[in-house]
Rosetta silent file (secondary structure, phi, psi, omega in degrees, C-alpha in Angstrom):
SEQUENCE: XXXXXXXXXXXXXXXXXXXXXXXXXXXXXXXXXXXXXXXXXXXXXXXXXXXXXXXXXXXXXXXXXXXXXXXXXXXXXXXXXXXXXXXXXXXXXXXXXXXXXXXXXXXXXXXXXXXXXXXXXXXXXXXXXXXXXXX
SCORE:     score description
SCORE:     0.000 S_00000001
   1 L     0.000  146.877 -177.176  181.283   27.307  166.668 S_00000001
   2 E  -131.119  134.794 -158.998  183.961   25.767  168.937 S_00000001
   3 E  -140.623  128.535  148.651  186.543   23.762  167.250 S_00000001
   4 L  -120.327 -156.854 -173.918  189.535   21.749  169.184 S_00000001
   5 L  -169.107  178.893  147.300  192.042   18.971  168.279 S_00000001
   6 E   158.012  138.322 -174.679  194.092   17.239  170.861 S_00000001
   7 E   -85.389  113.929  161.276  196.692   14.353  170.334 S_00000001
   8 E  -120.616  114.605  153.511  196.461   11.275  172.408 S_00000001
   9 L   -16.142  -61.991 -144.112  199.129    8.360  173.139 S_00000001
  10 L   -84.522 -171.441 -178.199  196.414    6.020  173.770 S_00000001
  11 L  -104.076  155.631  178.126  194.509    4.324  171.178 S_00000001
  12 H   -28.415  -45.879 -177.407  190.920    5.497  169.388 S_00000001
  13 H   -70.264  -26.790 -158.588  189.358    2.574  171.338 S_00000001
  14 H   -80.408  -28.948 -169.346  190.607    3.464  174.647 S_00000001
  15 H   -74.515  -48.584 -169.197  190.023    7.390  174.223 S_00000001
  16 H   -58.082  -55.899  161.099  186.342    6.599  172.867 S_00000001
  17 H   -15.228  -36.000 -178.771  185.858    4.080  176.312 S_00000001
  18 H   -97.896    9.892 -158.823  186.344    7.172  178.072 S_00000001
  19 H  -119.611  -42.919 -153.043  184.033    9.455  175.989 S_00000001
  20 H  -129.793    5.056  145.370  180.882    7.006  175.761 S_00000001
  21 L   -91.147  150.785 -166.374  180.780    5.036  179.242 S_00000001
  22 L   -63.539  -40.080 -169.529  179.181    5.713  182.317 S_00000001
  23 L   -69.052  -53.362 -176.494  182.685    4.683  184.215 S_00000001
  24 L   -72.709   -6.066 -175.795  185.011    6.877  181.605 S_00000001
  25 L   -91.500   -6.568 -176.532  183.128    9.835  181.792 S_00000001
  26 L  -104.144  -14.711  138.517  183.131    9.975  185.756 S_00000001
  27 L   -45.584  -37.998  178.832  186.799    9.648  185.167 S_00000001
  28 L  -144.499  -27.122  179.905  187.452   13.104  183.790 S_00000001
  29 L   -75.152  -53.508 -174.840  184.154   14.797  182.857 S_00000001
  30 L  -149.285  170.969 -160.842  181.712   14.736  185.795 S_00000001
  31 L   -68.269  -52.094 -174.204  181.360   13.817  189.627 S_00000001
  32 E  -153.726  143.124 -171.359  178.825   11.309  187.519 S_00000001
  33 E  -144.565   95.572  162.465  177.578   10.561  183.681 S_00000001
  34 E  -123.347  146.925  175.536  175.386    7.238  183.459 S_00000001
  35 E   -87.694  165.653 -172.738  173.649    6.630  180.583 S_00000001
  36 E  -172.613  136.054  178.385  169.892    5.741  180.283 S_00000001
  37 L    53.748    8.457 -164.725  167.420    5.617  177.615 S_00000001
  38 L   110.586  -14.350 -171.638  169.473    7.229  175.112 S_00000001
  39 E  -110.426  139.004  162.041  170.403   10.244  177.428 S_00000001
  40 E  -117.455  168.240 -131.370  173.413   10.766  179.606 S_00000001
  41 E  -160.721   88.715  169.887  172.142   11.897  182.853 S_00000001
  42 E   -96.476  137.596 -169.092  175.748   14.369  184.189 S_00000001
  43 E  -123.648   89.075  166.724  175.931   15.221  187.385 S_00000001
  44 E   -67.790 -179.561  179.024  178.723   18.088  188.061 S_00000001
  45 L   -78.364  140.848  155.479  180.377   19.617  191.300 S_00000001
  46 L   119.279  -29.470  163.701  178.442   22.366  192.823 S_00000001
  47 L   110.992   47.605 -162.465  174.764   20.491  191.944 S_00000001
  48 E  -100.573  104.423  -81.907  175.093   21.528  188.536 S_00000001
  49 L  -160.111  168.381  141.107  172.646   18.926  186.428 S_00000001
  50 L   171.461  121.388 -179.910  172.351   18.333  182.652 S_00000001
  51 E  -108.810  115.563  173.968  170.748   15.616  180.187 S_00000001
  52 E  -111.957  155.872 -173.869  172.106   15.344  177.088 S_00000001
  53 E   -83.604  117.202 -165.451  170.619   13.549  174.489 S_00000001
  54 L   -76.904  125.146 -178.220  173.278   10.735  172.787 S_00000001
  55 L   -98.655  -19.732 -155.727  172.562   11.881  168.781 S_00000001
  56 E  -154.546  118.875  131.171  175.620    9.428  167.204 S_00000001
  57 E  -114.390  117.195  170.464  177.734    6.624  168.823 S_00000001
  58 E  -105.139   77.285  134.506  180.200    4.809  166.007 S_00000001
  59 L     1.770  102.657   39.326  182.717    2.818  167.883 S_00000001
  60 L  -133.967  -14.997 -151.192  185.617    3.778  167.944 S_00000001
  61 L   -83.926  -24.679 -140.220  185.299    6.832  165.495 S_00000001
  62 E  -159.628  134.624 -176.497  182.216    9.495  166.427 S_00000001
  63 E  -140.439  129.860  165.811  180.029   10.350  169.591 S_00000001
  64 E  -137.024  124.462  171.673  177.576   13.313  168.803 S_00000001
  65 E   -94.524  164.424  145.539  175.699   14.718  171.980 S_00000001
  66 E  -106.239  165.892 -173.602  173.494   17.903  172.541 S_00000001
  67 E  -128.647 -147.136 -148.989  174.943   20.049  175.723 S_00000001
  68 L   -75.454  133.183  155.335  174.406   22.907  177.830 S_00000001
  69 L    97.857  -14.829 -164.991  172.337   25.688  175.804 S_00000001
  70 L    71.675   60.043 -176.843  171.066   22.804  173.349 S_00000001
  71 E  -128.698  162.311 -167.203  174.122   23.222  171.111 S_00000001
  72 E  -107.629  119.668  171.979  175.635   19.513  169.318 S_00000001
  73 E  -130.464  128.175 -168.421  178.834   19.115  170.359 S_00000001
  74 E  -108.771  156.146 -171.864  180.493   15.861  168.112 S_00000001
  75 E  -116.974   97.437  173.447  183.733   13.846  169.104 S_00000001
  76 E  -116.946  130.520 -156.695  185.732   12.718  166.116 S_00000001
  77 L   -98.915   97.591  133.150  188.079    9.835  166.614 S_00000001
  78 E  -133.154  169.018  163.014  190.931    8.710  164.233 S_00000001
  79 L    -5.420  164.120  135.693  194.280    6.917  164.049 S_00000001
  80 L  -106.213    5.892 -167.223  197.381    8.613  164.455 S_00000001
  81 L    67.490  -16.158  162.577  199.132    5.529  162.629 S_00000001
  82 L  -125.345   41.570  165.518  201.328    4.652  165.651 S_00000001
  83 L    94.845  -18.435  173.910  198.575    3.405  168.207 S_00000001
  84 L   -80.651 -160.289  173.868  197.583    6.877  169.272 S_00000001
  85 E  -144.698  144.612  177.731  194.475    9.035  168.681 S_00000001
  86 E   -94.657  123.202  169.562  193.673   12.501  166.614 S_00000001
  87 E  -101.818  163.961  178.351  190.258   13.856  168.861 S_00000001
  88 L  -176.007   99.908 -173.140  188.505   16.693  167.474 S_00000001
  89 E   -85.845  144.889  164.533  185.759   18.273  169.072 S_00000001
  90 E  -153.583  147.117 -155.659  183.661   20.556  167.600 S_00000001
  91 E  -130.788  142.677  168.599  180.706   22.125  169.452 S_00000001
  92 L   -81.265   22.171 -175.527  177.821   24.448  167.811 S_00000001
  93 L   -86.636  148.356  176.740  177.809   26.576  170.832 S_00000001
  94 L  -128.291   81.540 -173.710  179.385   30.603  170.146 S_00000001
  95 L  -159.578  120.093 -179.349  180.213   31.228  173.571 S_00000001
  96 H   -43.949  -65.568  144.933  183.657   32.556  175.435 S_00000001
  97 H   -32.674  -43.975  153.171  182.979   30.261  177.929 S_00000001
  98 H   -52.206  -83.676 -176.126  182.124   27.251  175.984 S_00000001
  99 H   -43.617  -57.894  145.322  185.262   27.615  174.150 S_00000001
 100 H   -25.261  -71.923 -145.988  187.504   27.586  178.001 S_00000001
 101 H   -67.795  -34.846  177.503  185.343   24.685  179.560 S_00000001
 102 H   -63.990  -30.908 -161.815  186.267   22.173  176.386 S_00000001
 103 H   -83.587  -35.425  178.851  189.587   23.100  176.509 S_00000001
 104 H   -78.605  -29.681 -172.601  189.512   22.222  180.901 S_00000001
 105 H   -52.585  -64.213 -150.387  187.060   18.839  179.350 S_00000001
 106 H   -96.612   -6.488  156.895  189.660   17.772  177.128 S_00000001
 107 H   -60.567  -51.549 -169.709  193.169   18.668  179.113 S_00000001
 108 H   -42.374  -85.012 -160.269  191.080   16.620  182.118 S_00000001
 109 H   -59.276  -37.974  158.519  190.608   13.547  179.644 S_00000001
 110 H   -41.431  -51.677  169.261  193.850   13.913  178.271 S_00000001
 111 H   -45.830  -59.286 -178.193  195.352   13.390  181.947 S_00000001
 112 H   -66.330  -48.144 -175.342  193.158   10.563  182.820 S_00000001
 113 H   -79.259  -43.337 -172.567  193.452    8.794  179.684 S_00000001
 114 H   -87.411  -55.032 -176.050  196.994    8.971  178.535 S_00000001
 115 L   -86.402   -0.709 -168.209  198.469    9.282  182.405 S_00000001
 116 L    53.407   48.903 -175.429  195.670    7.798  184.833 S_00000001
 117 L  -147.846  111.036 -159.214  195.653   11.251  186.726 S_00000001
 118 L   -88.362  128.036  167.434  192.016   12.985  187.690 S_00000001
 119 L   -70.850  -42.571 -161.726  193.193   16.774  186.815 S_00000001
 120 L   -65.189  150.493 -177.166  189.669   17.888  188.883 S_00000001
 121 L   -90.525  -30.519 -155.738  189.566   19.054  192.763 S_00000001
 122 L    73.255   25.724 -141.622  186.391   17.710  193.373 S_00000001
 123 E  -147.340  126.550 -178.199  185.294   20.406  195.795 S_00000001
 124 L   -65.533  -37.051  158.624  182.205   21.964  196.156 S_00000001
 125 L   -99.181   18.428  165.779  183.359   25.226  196.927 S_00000001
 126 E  -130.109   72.578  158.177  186.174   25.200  194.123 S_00000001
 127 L  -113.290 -153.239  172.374  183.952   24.914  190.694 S_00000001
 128 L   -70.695  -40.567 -176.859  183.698   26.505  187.227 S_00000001
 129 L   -69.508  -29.072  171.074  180.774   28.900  188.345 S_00000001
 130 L   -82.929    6.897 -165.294  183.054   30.097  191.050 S_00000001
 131 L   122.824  -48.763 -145.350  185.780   30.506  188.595 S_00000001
 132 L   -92.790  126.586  175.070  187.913   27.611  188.892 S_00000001
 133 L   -59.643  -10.604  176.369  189.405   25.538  185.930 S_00000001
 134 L  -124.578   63.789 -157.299  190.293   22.527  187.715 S_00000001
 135 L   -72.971    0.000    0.000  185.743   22.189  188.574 S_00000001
C-alpha cells in the first residue's frame, strides 16, 4: 500500500477541479486525461496509454480510480480550516516505483495548483521509463 498526504493553499474545490477534469488533469498529470463513459482515457509522454476506470467521485471530498497494474488508488479531500486543503492519497499498489511516481503526481499538482507552474518537461525523450522525474 502507498500512502501520501500533502498540504495545499488552495481550497478542496479547486484541488478536486484539478483531480476530476479533463482540463485539470492535463495540467499536471498527463500530456492528456479526458473522461468518457465512466473511464479516464490518460495519455502520457513517451506513448504511454492507460484507462482507468472512475470507481468514486464526491465533490469536493473523494475521487477513487483503478491505475496502472489494476491497483485503486483514492484521493481524499478535506479542509484545512483556513481555505486550504489536506490531500491524501492512498494507492493499493506495493511497488518501489509506485510509491516515487505519486510523490512526482502530487509535487506536479501541487505546483500547478497552488503556483500555476507545469513542473513536467514534456519531452519525449526525457520520461519516467527513461528515468526522469520531471516525465
Amino acid at each position: 500500500m502507498v500512502e501520501w498526504k500533502l498540504h495545499l493553499s488552495s481550497s478542496c474545490d479547486r484541488v478536486y477541479d484539478f483531480l476530476a477534469t479533463d482540463s485539470g488533469r492535463a495540467e499536471f498529470w498527463a500530456e492528456s486525461a479526458s473522461e468518457r463513459d465512466g473511464h479516464i482515457e490518460f495519455e502520457f509522454p513517451g506513448g504511454v496509454e492507460w484507462r482507468a476506470r472512475i470507481l468514486e467521485a464526491e465533490r469536493p471530498r473523494r475521487l477513487v480510480l483503478t491505475y496502472f497494474g489494476e491497483t485503486t488508488v483514492a484521493f481524499d479531500l478535506e479542509s484545512d480550516g483556513s481555505g486550504g486543503c489536506e490531500l491524501t492519497l492512498a494507492d493499493t499498489a506495493d511497488d518501489p516505483e509506485t510509491l516515487a511516481g505519486w510523490v512526482s503526481v502530487l509535487l506536479a499538482l501541487k505546483a500547478a495548483v497552488d503556483f500555476g507552474i507545469d513542473l513536467r518537461n514534456h519531452d519525449l525523450d526525457r520520461t519516467w521509463s527513461s528515468g526522469y522525474a520531471d516525465n
